[in-house]
C-alpha positions as CSV (number, residue, x, y, z in Angstrom):
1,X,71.0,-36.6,9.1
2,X,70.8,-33.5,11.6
3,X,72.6,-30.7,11.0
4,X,73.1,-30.8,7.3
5,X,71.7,-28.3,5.9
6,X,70.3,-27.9,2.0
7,X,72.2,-26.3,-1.1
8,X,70.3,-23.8,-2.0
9,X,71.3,-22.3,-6.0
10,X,69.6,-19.8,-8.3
11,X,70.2,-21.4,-11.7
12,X,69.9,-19.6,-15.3
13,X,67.8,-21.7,-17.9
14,X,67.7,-21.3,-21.7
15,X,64.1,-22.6,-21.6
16,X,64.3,-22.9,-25.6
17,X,67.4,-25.3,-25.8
18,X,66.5,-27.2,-22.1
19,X,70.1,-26.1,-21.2
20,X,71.5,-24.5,-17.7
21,X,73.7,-22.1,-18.6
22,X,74.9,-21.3,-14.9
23,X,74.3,-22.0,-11.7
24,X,75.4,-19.7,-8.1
25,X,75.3,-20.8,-4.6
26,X,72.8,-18.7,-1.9
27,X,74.9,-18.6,1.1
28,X,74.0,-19.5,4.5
29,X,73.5,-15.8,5.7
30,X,72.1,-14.8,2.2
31,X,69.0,-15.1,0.4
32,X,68.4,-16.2,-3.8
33,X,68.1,-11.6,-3.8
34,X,71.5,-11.4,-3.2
35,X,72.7,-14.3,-5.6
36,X,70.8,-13.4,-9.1
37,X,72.4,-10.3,-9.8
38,X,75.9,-12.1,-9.0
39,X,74.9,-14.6,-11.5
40,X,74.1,-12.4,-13.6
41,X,77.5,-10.6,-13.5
42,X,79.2,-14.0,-14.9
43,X,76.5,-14.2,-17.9
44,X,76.1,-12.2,-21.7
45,X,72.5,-11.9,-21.5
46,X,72.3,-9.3,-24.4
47,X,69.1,-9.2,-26.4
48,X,67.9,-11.9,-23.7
49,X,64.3,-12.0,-22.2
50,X,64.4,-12.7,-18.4
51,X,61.9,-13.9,-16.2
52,X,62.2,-14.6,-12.2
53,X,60.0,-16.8,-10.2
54,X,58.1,-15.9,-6.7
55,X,60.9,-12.7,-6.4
56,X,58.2,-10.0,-6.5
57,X,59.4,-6.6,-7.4
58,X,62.9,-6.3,-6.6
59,X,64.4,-3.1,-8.4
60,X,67.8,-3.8,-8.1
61,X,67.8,-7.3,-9.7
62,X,65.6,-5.5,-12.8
63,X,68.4,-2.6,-13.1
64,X,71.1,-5.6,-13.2
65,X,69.1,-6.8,-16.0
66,X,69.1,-3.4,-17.7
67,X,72.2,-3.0,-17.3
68,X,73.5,-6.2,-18.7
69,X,70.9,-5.2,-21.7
70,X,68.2,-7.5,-21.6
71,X,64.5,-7.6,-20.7
């Protein structure tokens, strides 16, 4: 129908184990920059590798990633 609009989500993947381990909403006046490191806040990704498709460089999610102490 007209009007209705796609749900857009960033989703975190254990590629290993086939499993999503969460999922966040990009909001209508957002973009998926804005929604990873949120996601990120709500997951331990210590020790973790992480790896972001078609995001090119974008600093601040990689320092979220630091932070939370992962690659």
């Amino acid at each position: 129908e007209k009007g209705i609009k796609a749900l857009n989500l960033v989703t975190a993947w254990a590629s290993e184990q086939q499993l999503i381990l969460g999922q966040n909403s990009v909001g209508d006046k957002s973009n998926e920059i804005r929604a990873i490191p949120a996601l990120l806040e709500l997951l331990d990704v210590t020790g973790a590798i992480i790896t972001i498709e078609a995001m090119g460089t974008q600093t601040e999610i990689a320092g979220k990633i630091q932070e939370k102490k992962a690659d």
